[in-house]
N, C-alpha and C positions, 0 to 999 in steps of 0.2 A: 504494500500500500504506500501510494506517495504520502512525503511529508506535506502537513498544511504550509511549513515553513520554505517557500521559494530558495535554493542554493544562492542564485546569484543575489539573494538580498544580505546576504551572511555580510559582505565585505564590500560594499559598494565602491568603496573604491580598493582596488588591487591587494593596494601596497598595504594602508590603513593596519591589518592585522600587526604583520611581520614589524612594520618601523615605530609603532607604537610603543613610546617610551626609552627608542635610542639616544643618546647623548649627542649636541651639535656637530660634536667631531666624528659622529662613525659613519661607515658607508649606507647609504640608503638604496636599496631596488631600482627608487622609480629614478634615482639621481645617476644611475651606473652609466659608463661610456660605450655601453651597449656592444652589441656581437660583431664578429666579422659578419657574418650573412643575418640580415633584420629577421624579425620574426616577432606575430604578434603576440604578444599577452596573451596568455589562459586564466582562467578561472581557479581561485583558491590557493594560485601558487605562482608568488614573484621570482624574479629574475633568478635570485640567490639560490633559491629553493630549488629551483630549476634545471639549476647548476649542480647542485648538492645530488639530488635524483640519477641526473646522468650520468656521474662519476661512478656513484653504486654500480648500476646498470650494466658498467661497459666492459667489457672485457678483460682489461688490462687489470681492474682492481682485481676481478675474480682470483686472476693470477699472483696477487700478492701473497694468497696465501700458503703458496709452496716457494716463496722466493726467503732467499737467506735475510734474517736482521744479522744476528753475529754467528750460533752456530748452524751449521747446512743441516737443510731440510731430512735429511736423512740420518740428521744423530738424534732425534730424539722427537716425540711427539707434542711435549710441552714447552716447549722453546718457543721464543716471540718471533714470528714472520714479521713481513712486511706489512702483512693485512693484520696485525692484530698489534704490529706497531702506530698505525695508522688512528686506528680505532682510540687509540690510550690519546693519540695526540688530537685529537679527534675531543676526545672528551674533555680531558684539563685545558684545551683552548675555549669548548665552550662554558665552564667554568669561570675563567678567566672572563672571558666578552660579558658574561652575564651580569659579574661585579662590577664592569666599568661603564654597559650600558654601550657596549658596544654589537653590530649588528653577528648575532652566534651563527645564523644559515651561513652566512660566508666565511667565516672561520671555518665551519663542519667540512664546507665543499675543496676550500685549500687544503688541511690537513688530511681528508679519504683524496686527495689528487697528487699532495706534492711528493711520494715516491712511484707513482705510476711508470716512470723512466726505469726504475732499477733493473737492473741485468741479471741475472742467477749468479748465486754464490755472492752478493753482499759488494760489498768496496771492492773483494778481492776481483770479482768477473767486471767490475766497471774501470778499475787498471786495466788489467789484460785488455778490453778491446779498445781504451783508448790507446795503448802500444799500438795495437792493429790498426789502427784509423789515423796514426800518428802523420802519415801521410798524403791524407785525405779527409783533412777536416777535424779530426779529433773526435774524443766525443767526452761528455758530460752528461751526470743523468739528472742535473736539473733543466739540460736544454730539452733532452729525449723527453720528460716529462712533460713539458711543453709541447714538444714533438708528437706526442699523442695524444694529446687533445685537439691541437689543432691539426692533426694531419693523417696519423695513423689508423685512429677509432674509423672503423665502415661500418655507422649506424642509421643513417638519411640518406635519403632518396635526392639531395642534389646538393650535397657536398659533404666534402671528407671531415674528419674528428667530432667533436662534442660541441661546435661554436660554444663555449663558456662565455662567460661577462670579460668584459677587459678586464675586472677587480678580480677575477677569482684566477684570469690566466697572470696575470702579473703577482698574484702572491704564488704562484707553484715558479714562477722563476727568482728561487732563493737567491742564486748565486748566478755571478755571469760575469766573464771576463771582459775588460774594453774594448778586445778584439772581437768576442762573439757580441755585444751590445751595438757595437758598430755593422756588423751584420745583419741583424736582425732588424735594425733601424732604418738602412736601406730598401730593406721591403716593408716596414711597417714603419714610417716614421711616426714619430710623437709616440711611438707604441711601448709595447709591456720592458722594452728595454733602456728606454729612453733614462731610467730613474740614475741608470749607472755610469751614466758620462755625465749629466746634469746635476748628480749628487741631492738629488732629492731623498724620500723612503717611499719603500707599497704602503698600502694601506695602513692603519693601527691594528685591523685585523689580521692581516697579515705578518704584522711586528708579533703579533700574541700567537697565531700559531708557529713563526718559527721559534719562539722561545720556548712553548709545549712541545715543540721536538725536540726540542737538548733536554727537558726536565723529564720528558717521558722517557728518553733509551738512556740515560744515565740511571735513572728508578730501575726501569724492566733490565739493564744487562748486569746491573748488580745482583739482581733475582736471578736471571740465565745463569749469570756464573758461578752462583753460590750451588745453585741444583746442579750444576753441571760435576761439581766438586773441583772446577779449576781457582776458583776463590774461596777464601777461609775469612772467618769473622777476623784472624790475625792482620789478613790485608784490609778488610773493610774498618778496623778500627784504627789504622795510622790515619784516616778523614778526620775532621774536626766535625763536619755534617752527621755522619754517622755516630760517631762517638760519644758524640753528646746523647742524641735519641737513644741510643744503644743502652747508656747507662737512666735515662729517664725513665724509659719502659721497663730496666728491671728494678727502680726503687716502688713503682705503679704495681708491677708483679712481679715479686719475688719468685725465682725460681723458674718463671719461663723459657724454654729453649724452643731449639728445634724449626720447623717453618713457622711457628704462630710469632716469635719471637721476631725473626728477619722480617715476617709481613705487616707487623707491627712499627718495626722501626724505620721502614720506606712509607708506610701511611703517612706515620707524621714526619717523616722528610719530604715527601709531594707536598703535605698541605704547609708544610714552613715555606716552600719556594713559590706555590700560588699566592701563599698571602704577602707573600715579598713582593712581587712584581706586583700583583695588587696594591698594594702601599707606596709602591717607590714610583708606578706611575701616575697614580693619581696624587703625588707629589708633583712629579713634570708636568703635569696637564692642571696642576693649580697653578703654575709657576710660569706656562705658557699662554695660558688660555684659546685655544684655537674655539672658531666657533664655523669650522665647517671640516668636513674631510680633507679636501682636498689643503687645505690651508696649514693642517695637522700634517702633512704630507711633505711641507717646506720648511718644518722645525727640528728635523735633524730626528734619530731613535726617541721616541718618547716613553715606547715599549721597554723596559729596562728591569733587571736586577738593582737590589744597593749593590755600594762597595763593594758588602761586608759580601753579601751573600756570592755576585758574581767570583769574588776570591775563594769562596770556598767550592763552588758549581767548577773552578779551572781546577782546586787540588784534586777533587773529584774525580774531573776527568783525565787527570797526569794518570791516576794507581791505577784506573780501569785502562788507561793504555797500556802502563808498567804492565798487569798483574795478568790484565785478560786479553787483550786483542793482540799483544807480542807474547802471549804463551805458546812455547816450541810447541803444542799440541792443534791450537788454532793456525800459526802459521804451517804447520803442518799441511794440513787440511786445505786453509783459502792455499796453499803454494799448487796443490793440486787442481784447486779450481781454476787457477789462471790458469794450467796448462790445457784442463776440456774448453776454456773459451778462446784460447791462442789456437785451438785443434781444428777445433770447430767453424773458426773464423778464415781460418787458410783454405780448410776442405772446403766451403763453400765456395769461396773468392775463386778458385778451382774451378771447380764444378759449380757453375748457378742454380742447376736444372736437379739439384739435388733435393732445393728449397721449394717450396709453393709457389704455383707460378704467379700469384702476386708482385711475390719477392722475385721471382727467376728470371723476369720477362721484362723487371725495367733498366732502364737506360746506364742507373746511376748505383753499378753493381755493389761497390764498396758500400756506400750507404745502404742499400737494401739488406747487405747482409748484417752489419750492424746493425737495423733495422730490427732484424728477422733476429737472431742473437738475443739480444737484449731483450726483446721479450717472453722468451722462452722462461719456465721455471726451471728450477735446483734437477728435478727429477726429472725431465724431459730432457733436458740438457745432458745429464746424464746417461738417458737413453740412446739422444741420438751421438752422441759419442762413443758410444758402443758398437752403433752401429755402421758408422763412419770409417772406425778405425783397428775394430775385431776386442778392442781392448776396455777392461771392467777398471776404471782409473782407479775406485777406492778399494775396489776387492772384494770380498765374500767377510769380511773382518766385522762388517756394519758399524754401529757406534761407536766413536774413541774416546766415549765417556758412560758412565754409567747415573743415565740423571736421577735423582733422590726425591 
């Protein structure tokens, strides 16, 4: 039975719902600098949201979730992906929007998009085929990110990738050197690149979730490596961050150990670093006052840690380099990986007609195969380098950890 209540009377205008109660300075729907290819409004759901939907939706995310965070998809079941790193930065960014009154749908759509670029196997397979590209453009998997929204994704009927908002494609380009900005500006002038030659910032939400990516895989890889048994509370307690929590939560509970103990002392180290940035930027934003986005845009980071805390978020992350990611067992491992994606990437360049003829048939082989590479996961990757080359790169051995 229909409702007595008309849908399109819920929100008469669009946007009304979603911008209801943002702050002067956040990004607003109806104010976005709109898509490459236009497209009209729908019903119930602005721009951002729009955005956010498609991302889910498309392909590439699907695949996050067998793509490496730190250990490969094949040492263990409970280890954070890509997709379930996404998700955590995903959530403390919207956290974060919500205390400053910033717009959260656009947070949510960068944070589920800004690792869509990653390659299998982690940093380690995103070395490897920039070696391989070394001569042909390079690569970066915050441009490939980029790269598959607007160009990869084949989900519409009259043009290529996800068109996203300018706001949500310019927060998934974290990083970008003056030479790729300079590129990218040449076909898009004024565009998502323009921030890094003119020394502007993206959005404030886009300041918030890249700062929920460092606060969430510094949280989750302390967790990875502690289950992993490659880290011991020994290393986690040379942190002052930890240390302190560490001993707060056994005066709270005496005698806690074990997981309830570690999941205890990263709750209240996330929520010490939310209410930081919470506090130290609505310090900057007392101290600036911007009263439009775009104007907040021309005031330098606003989004920030204190001091105190950014010094402690950098000892942080010296141990987790020290203790975890140069552990002879991890380099181990990623050393192998760059060899399936240096394997991988020759055999094709080879043979194109190896690939989907998507990839086999264009013009612009290097890149397709990078292309085609990069978005493969951990265990496909692995497959078809099996299949490539007769050879099982990690063995019949499985796991090089035993997680707890």
């Amino acid at each position: 039975m229909r409702s007595s209540v008309d849908a399109t009377c819920l929100w008469p205008n669009e946007h009304r719902h979603a911008d209801a109660g943002l702050a002067p300075y956040a990004s607003r729907a109806d104010h976005s600098r709109g898509r490459r290819h236009a497209e009209a409004p729908v019903r119930l759901r602005d721009a951002y949201q729009r955005d956010r939907d498609r991302v889910v939706h498309c392909t590439a995310f699907r695949r996050l979730v067998y793509k490496t965070q730190v250990f490969l998809n094949h040492e263990g079941d409970l280890f954070r992906t890509r997709l379930t790193h996404s998700l955590e930065v995903a959530q403390l960014g919207r956290s974060i929007a919500r205390a400053l009154a910033l717009n959260e749908d656009l947070v949510e759509a960068i944070a589920l998009a800004h690792d869509l670029g990653h390659t299998p196997f982690g940093h380690a397979g995103q070395e490897a085929l920039h070696g391989c590209m070394r001569e042909h453009g390079g690569f970066e998997h915050n441009l490939q990110s980029l790269r598959v929204v607007d160009v990869l994704e084949v989900r519409y009927p009259t043009y290529d990738g996800l068109n996203l908002c300018f706001e949500a494609r310019q927060g998934i380009l974290k990083h970008c050197s003056a030479a790729d900005a300079r590129q990218i500006e040449a076909t898009e002038p004024d565009g998502v690149a323009r921030r890094f030659l003119d020394g502007t910032q993206a959005s404030l939400e886009a300041q918030v979730t890249d700062l929920a990516d460092e606060i969430a895989y510094n949280a989750h890889d302390i967790d990875d490596g502690m289950r992993s048994g490659l880290l011991g509370w020994d290393d986690l307690l040379q942190v002052d961050l930890i240390c302190g929590h560490h001993d707060a939560v056994l005066a709270d509970h005496p005698g806690l150990a074990g997981r309830r103990l570690l999941a205890e002392v990263i709750r209240r180290m996330l929520s010490e670093q939310v209410h930081d940035v919470i506090d130290s930027t609505v310090e900057a934003l007392d101290a600036s006052r911007p009263q439009a986005a775009e104007e907040a845009r021309r005031m330098g980071r606003l989004v920030r840690f204190s001091t105190a805390m950014r010094d402690q978020s950098t000892a942080l992350k010296r141990m987790l380099m020290r203790k975890l990611y140069r552990h002879e067992q991890v380099v181990h491992t990623t050393g192998i990986a760059r060899g399936i994606v240096a394997d991988l990437f020759s055999a094709y360049a080879l043979d194109p007609l190896q690939m989907p003829d998507e990839f086999a048939l264009r013009p612009d082989r290097h890149r397709a195969v990078s292309d085609y590479v990069a978005g493969m996961t951990d265990r496909f990757a692995i497959r078809e380098h099996q299949r490539l080359t007769g050879r099982d790169a990690f063995g019949p051995a499985g796991p090089i950890t035993r997680p707890r």
